[in-house]
VOVEXMI-221055 format. One record per residue (C-alpha): x, z, y; residue number from 1. Coordinates in nm, 4 decimals, always signed. Each point is the difference from the previous one (the first is absolute). Layout:
VOVEXMI-221055
(pt (X Z Y) NUM),
...
This chain:
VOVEXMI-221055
(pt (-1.4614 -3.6465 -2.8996) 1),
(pt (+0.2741 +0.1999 -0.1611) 2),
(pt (+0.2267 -0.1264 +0.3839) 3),
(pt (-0.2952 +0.1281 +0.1663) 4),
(pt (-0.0161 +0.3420 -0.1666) 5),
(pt (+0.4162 -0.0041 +0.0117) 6),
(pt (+0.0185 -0.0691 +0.3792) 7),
(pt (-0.2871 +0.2509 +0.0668) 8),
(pt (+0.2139 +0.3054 -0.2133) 9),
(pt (+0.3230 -0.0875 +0.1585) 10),
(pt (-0.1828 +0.0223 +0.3519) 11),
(pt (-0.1866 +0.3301 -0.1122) 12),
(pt (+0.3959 +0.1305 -0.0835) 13),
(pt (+0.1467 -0.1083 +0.2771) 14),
(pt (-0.2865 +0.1714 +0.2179) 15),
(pt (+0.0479 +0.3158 -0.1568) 16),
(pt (+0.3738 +0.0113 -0.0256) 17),
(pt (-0.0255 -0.0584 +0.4108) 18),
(pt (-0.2351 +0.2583 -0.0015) 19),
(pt (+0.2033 +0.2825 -0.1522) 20),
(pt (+0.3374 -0.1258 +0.1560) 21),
(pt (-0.2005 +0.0361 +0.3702) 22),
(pt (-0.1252 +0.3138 -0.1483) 23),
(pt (+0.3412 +0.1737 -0.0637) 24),
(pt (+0.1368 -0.1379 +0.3031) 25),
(pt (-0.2881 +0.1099 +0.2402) 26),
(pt (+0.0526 +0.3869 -0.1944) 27),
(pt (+0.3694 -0.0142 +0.0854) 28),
(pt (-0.0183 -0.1077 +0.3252) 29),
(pt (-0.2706 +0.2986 +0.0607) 30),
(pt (+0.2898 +0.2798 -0.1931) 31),
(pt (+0.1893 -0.1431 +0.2828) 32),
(pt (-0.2118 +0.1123 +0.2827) 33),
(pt (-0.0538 +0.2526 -0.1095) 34),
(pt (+0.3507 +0.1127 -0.0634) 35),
(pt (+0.0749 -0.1404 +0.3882) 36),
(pt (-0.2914 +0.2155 +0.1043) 37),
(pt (+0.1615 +0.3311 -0.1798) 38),
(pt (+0.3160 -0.0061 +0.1818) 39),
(pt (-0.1377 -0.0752 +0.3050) 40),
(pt (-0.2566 +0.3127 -0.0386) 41),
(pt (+0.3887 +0.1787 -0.0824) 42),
(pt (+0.1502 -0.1293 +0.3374) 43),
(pt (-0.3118 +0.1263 +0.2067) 44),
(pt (+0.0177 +0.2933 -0.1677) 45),
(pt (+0.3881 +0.0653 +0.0623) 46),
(pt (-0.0187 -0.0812 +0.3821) 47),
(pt (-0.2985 +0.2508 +0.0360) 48),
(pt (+0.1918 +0.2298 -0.1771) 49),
(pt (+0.3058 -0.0858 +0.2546) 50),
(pt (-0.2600 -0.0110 +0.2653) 51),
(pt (-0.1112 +0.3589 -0.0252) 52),
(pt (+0.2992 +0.1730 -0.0018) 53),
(pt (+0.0956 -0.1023 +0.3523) 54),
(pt (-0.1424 +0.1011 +0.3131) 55),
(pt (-0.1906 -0.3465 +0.1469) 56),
(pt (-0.1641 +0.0507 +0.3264) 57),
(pt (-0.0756 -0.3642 +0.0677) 58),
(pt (-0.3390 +0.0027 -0.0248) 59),
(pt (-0.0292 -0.4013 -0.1150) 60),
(pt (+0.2774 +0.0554 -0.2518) 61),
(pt (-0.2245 +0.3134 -0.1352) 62),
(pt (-0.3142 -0.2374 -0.0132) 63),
(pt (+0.1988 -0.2859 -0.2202) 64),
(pt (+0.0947 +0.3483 -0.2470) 65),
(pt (-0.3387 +0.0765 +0.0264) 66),
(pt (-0.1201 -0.3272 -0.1134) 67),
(pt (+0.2804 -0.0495 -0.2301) 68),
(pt (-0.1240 +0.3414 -0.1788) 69),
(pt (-0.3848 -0.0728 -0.0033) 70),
(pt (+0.1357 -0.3480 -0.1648) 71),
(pt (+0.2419 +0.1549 -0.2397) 72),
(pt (-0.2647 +0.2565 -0.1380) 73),
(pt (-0.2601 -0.2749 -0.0480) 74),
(pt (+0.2499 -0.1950 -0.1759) 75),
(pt (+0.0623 +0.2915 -0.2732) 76),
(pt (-0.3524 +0.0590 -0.0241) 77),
(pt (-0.0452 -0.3527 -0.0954) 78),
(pt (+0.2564 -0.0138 -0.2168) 79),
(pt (-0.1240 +0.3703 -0.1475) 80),
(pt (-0.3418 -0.1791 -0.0462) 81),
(pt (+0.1362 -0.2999 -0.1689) 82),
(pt (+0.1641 +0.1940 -0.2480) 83),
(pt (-0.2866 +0.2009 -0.1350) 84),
(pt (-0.2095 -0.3716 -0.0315) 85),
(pt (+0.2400 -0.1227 -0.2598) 86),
């Protein structure tokens, strides 16, 4: 009985210890993400910047900055939204 009840704990621990070590990992690979998803908003941000200080006239070049800008704002609006939840 007292194997039983010994085998049964050590499974329970083992279990939980997984549990918290897939926890932590699953949390930092998420800070991750999100950190790769910052400086990419930063990068979109810098070439629009870039972008509207020259004088583009091709018209599918302004379309992809046009895109790119609908994209970028959604992204900080996300990220503006995300902020106030936590």
């Amino acid at each position: 009985m007292e194997l039983l009840v010994s085998a049964v704990a050590g499974e329970l621990v083992n279990r939980f210890m997984s549990f918290l070590f897939n926890k932590y990992k699953s949390e930092e690979q998420l800070e991750k993400k999100v950190r790769t998803l910052q400086d990419l908003l930063i990068r979109a941000h810098m070439i629009v910047e870039e972008a509207e200080v020259r004088y583009i006239t091709n018209s599918k070049m302004l379309l992809q900055l046009k895109k790119l800008v609908e994209v970028m704002y959604q992204g900080y609006q996300d990220y503006s939204l995300s902020l106030l939840h936590d």
